[in-house]
Each structure stands twice: as structure tokens, then as C-alpha cells.
C-alpha positions as CSV (number, residue, x, y, z in Angstrom):
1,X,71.2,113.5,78.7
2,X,69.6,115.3,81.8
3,X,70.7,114.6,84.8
4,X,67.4,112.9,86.5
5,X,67.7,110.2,83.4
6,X,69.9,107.9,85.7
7,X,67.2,107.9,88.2
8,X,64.5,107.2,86.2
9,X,66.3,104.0,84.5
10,X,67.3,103.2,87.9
11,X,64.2,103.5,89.5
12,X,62.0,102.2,86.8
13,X,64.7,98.9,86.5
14,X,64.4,98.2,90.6
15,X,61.0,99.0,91.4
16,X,60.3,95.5,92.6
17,X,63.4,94.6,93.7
18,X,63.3,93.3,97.7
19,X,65.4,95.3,99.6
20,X,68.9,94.3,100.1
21,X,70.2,96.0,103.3
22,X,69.1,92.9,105.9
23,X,71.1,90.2,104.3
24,X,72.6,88.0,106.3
25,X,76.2,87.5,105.6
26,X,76.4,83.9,106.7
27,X,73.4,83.3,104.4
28,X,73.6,81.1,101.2
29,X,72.8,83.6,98.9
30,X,76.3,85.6,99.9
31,X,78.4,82.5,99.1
32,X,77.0,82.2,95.6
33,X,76.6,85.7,94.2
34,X,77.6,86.4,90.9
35,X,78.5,89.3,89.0
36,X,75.7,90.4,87.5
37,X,75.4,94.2,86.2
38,X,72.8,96.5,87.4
39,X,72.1,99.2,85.3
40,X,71.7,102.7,87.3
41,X,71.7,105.3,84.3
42,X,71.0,105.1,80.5
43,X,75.2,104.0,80.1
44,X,75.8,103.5,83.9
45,X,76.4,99.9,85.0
46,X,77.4,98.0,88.6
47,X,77.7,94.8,89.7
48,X,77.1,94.3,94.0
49,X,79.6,91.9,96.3
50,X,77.7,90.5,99.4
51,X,77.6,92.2,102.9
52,X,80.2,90.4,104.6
53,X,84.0,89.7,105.3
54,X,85.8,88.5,102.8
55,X,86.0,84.7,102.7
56,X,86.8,81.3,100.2
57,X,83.6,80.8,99.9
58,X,82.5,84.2,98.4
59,X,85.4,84.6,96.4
60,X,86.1,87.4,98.2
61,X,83.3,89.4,96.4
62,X,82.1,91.6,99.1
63,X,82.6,95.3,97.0
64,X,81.1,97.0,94.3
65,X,82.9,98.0,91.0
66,X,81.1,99.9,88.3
67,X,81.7,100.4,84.2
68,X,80.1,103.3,82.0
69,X,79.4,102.0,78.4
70,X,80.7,105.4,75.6
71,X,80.5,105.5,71.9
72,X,84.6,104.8,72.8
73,X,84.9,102.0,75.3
74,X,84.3,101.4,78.6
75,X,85.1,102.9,81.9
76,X,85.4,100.6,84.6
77,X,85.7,102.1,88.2
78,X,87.4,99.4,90.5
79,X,88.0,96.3,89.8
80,X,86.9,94.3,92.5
81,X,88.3,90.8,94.7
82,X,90.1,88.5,92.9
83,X,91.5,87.9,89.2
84,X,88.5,85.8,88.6
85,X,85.8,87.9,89.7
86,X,87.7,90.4,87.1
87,X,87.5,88.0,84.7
88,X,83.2,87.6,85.6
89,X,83.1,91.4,85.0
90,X,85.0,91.6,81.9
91,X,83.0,88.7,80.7
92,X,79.6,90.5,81.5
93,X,80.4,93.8,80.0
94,X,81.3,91.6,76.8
95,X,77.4,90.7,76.9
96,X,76.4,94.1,77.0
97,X,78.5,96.0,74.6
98,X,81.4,94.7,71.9
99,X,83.3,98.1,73.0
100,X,86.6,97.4,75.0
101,X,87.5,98.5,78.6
102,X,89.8,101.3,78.0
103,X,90.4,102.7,81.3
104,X,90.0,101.3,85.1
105,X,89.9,104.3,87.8
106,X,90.9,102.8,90.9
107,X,88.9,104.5,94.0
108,X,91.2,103.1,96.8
109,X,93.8,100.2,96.9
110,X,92.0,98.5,99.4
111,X,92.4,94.8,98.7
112,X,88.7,93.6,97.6
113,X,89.0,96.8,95.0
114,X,91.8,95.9,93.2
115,X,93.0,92.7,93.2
116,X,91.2,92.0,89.6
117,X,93.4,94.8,88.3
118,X,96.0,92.6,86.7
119,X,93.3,91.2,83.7
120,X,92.3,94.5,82.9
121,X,95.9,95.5,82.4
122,X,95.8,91.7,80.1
123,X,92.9,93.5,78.2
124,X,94.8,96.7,77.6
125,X,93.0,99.0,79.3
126,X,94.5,101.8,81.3
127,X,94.9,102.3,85.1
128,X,94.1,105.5,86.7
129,X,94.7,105.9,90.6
130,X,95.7,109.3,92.8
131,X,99.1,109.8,93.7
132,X,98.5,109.2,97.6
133,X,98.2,105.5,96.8
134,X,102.3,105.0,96.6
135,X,103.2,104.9,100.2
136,X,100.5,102.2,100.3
137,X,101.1,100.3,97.8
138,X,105.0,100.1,98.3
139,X,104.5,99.2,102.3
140,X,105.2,96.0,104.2
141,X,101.4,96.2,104.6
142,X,100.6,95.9,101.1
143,X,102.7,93.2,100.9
144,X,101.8,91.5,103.8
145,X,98.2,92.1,102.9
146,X,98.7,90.3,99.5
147,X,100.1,87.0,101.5
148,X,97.9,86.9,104.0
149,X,95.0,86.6,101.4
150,X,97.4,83.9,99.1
151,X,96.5,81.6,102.2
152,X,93.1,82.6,103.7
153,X,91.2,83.4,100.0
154,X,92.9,80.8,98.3
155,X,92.7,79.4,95.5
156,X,90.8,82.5,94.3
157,X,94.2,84.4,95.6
158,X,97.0,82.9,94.4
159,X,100.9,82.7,93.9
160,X,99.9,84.7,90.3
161,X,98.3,87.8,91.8
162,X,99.9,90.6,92.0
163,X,99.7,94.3,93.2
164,X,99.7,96.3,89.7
165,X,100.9,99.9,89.8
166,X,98.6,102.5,87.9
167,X,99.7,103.8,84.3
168,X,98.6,107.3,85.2
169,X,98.9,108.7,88.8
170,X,96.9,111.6,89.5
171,X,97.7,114.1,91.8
172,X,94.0,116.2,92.1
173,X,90.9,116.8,90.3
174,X,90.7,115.6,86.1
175,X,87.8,115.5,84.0
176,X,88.3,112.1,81.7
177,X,86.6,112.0,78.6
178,X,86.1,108.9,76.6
179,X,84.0,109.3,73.5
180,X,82.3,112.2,74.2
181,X,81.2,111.2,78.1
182,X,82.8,113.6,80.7
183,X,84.1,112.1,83.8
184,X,84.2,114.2,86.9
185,X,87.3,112.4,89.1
186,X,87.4,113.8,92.1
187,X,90.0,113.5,94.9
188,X,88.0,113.1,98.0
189,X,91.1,112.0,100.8
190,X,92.2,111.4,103.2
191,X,89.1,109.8,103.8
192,X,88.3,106.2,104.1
193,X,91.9,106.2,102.4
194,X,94.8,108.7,101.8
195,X,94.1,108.2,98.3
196,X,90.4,108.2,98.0
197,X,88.5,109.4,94.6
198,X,84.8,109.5,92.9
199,X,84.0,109.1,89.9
200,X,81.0,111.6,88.9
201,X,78.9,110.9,85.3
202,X,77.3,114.5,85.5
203,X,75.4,113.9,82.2
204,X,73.4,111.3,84.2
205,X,74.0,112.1,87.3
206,X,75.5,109.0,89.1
207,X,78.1,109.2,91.7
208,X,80.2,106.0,92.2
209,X,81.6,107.1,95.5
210,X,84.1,104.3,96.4
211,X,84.1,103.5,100.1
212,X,83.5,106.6,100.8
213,X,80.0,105.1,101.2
214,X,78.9,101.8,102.8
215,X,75.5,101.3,102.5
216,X,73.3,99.1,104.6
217,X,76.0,97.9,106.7
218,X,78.7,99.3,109.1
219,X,81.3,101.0,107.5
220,X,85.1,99.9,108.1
221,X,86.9,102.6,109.6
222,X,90.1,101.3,110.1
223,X,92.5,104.2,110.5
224,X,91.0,106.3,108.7
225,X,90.7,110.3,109.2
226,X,87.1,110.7,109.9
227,X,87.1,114.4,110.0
228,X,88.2,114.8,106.9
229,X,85.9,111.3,105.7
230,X,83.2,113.8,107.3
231,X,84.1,116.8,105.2
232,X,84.5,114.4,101.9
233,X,80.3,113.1,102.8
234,X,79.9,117.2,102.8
235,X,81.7,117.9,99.5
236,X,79.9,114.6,97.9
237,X,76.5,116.7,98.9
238,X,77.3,119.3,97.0
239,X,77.1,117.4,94.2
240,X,73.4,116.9,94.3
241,X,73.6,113.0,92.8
242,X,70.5,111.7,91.4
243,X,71.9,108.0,91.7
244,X,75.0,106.8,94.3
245,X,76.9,103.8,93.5
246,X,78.3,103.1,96.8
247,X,81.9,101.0,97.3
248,X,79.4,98.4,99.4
249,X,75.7,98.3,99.5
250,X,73.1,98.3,97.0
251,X,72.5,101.3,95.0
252,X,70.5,104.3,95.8
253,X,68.5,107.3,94.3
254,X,68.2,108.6,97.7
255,X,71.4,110.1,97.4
256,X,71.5,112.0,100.4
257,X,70.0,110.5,103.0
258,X,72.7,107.7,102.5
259,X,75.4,110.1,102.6
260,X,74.4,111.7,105.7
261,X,73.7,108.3,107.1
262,X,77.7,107.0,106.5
263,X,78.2,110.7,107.7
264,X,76.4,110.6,110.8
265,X,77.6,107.2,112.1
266,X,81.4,108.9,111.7
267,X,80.1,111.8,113.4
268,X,78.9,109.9,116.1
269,X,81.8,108.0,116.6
270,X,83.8,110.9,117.1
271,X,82.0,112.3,119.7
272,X,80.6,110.0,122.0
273,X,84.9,108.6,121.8
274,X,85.8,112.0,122.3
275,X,84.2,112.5,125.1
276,X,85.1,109.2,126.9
277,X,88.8,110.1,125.5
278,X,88.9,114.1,126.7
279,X,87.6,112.2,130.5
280,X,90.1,109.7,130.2
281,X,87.0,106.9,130.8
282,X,88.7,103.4,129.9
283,X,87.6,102.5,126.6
284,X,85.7,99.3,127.5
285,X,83.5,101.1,129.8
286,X,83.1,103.9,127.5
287,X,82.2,101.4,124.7
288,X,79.4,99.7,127.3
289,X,77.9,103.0,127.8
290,X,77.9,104.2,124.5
291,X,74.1,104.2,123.0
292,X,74.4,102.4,119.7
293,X,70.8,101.7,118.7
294,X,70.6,103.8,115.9
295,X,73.0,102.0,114.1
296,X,73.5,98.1,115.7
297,X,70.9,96.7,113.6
298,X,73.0,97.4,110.5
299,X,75.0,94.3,108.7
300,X,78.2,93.5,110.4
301,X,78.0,95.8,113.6
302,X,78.9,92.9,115.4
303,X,82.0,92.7,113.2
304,X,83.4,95.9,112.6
305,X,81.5,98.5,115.4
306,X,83.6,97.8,118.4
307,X,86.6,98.2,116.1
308,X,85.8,101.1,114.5
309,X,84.9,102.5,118.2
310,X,88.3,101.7,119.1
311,X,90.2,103.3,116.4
312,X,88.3,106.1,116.9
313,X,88.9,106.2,120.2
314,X,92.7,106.3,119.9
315,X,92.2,108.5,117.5
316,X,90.5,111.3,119.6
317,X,92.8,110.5,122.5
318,X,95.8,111.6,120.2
319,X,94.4,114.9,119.2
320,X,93.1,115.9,122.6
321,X,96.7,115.6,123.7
């Protein structure tokens, strides 16, 4: 199957489709999406959480997860919010193919990725993360993490969810193939995450890039390395995708210009905070000064910008030292 086939079907699927990128995360809509697939390739599938913060009234489906239908079984990558948004997925898949899930590849263990892990492991299907996911996983912020959501996500996050370790830990790049599809997995961190990985269908030519990409909203930083997020954007590039599943956003078959977009806001935090941190400029008054038109019309600026700016900020201030 030629590469621009996963475009086409995408393209010629969404062609009226209202854009996505303005919704408002207070808005009704957010609080009662469901998971319904999207196709993006002749076996490509994903299902799209809402732009906002995870909350009780979205179930905490704010992230995308994607599945790839083979003559084998089906390749799920992430596994989204909550055990019940997992069990929404598996449910839809059912309704578009009798084959089981066989394998989950876990992008990043951030929590609204992976906490529908533990019904996939009930289906039987196997987990595949990268290695650098272990310190996180066994950390008091893991842990805390998980309780902190038992109270404010409840009862979609409950005193039955669990953190579920991977059955195969990879430790760099793997091709997966599952009746006769290739899988390109691709270690892409530190990143948005130490552990960070893609998942490329090269037969198609969908990339499902994790959060490596937000798209139409502000990405979450955190503490990310964004010098190395930056070189991951220019490795991702390289791989010329036709169609880009991102970890939050709508889909795209402008490939590129959403890459450099989530590559140009990390660049830009970097240096206008680098700046303000090589001048020692208090990081209020940097942040007043800084120029953010380019990018404060974007879903949840308000939310996560000043944040991110912050990080960054540190960030820069401890490598100029």
C-alpha cells in the first residue's frame, strides 16, 4: 500500500469536517465526547479526547490513542484515561473488526495514556513500552499521581486501577510485525518524557507521534528536555509522514507544518527564557515582556503557558550556570 493512501482516506473521510482546534474546553461538547474512531489510513484508526485538563466530567478523556486493524489482530498505541474509556475503545474496535487486540505500545506513562492499560492486559493483549519508563513508574510520583486522581477523577479512577507494568520493555528502535504490517517503533526521548516513542505504519504512512505533538493547543512541558523534544520534532521530519496522529489534537495530513509548529513554540521558549535567564531578569518581568502572540490564541495558553515559561526558565537558568 503506497504511502500517500493514508492521506487520501484521510482526507477524502474529513473533507467537511469543521475544524477542531478552537474548541473551548469548558464547552459542552468536551464533557460528553465519546470514543469514536476516525479512520486516517486504509487500516489506521484513532479516537480524539477533548482539549482540556482532565476532569470528572470528561472522564478524563483529553488524549488520543490509536489501533491498526492486520490480517492478525490489532495494534493499539496508548490506551488512554481511565479503565472505562479503555473499555469504550475496546468496544469500538469490536464494531470494526472481530480480530483481537494483540499488542498495546505505550508512547509515554503519562497518566491520561495509560490508565486503560489494565483491560487490555484482561483481553490478553501484550504491553510494549521503552525501558526509560521504570524510574517513573516505580516513583513516589507515580504513585502519588495514581491517588491524587482516585479523588479528583473519581469514580472514573478508582480503588481498582492500577499502574500495570509492560510485558516487553524495549530499550531502542524495533520493527513489530503483526500479520504482515511493519511497525516502525521508534525511541524518540528524552523528550516530552524520558521514555518517549512513535509508532510509524510506513506502508501507509501515518505517524502516531505520542505527545511528542499537541496539536491545536499549548503543549504541556512539564520538565521536560526541550532540546532534545526539539531534536525528536527534527528526527520525526525526517520521516516525511503523509498523516500525524498526534498524542492531543485532531489529526493532520499537514504533517509538517504541525511539527514545526510544536517545534517552534519549544524553540521559542528556550530562547526568549534564556535570555531573561543568561541577564538574570526576574522571571515575572521576563514573562510580562515576553511577546506571546503567535501562540496565546491556542487552547489552554491560559492554563499551561506561564507554566511551561517557568519550567523553562529554570531550566535555562541551570545550564547557563
Amino acid at each position: 500500500m503506497p504511502a500517500l493512501a493514508g492521506a487520501a482516506v484521510f482526507a477524502a473521510a474529513h473533507a467537511t469536517d469543521a475544524p477542531t482546534p478552537g474548541e473551548s474546553p469548558a464547552a459542552p461538547a468536551t464533557a460528553a465526547r465519546q470514543v469514536v474512531p476516525q479512520q486516517v489510513g486504509p487500516s489506521a484508526w484513532f479516537v480524539q479526547g477533548g482539549a482540556a485538563l482532565g476532569s470528572k466530567a470528561n472522564r478524563n478523556f483529553i488524549s488520543n490513542a490509536g489501533f491498526v486493524v492486520t490480517p492478525a489482530g490489532v495494534v493499539v498505541i496508548d490506551a488512554l484515561g481511565s479503565p472505562q474509556l479503555a473499555r469504550d475503545l475496546l468496544a469500538a474496535i469490536r464494531r470494526i473488526t472481530p480480530q483481537p487486540v494483540t499488542h498495546v505500545i505505550v508512547t509515554h506513562y503519562h497518566a491520561d495514556h495509560i490508565y486503560g492499560l489494565q483491560e487490555f492486559r484482561k483481553a490478553g493483549a501484550k504491553i510494549v513500552a521503552n525501558r526509560h519508563a521504570i524510574e517513573y513508574m516505580n516513583s513516589e510520583t507515580a504513585a502519588n499521581r495514581l491517588a491524587a486522581s482516585r479523588v479528583d477523577l473519581a469514580p472514573w479512577i478508582d480503588a481498582d486501577t492500577h499502574l500495570v507494568q509492560p510485558d516487553q520493555w524495549l530499550d531502542g528502535p524495533q520493527d513489530l510485525v503483526v500479520g504482515g504490517v511493519r511497525f516502525l517503533v521508534r525511541p524518540v526521548g528524552p523528550a516530552h518524557t524520558p521514555e518517549d516513542q512513535v509508532v510509524f505504519l510506513p506502508s501507509e504512512g501515518v505517524l502516531y507521534a505520542g505527545d511528542t505533538v499537541f496539536r491545536g493547543r499549548i503543549p504541556y512541558v512539564g520538565q521536560a528536555d526541550s532540546r532534545h523534544w526539539i531534536a525528536a520534532l527534527d528526527e520525526l521530519l525526517g520521516l516525511q509522514p503523509t498523516v500525524l496522529v498526534p498524542g492531543h489534537g485532531p489529526a493532520s495530513t499537514t504533517a509538517r507544518e504541525d511539527l514545526k509548529l510544536t517545534r517552534d513554540y519549544l524553540a521559542y521558549l528556550r530562547e526568549s527564557m534564556r535570555q531573561a535567564a543568561l541577564d538574570m531578569t526576574p522571571f515575572d518581568e521576563a514573562y510580562a515582556k515576553t511577546d506571546w502572540s503567535r501562540f496565546e490564541h491556542l487552547p489552554l495558553f491560559k492554563a499551561a503557558n506561564r507554566m511551561n515559561a517557568y519550567n523553562t526558565y529554570l531550566l535555562m537558568e541551570s545550564q547557563a550556570r
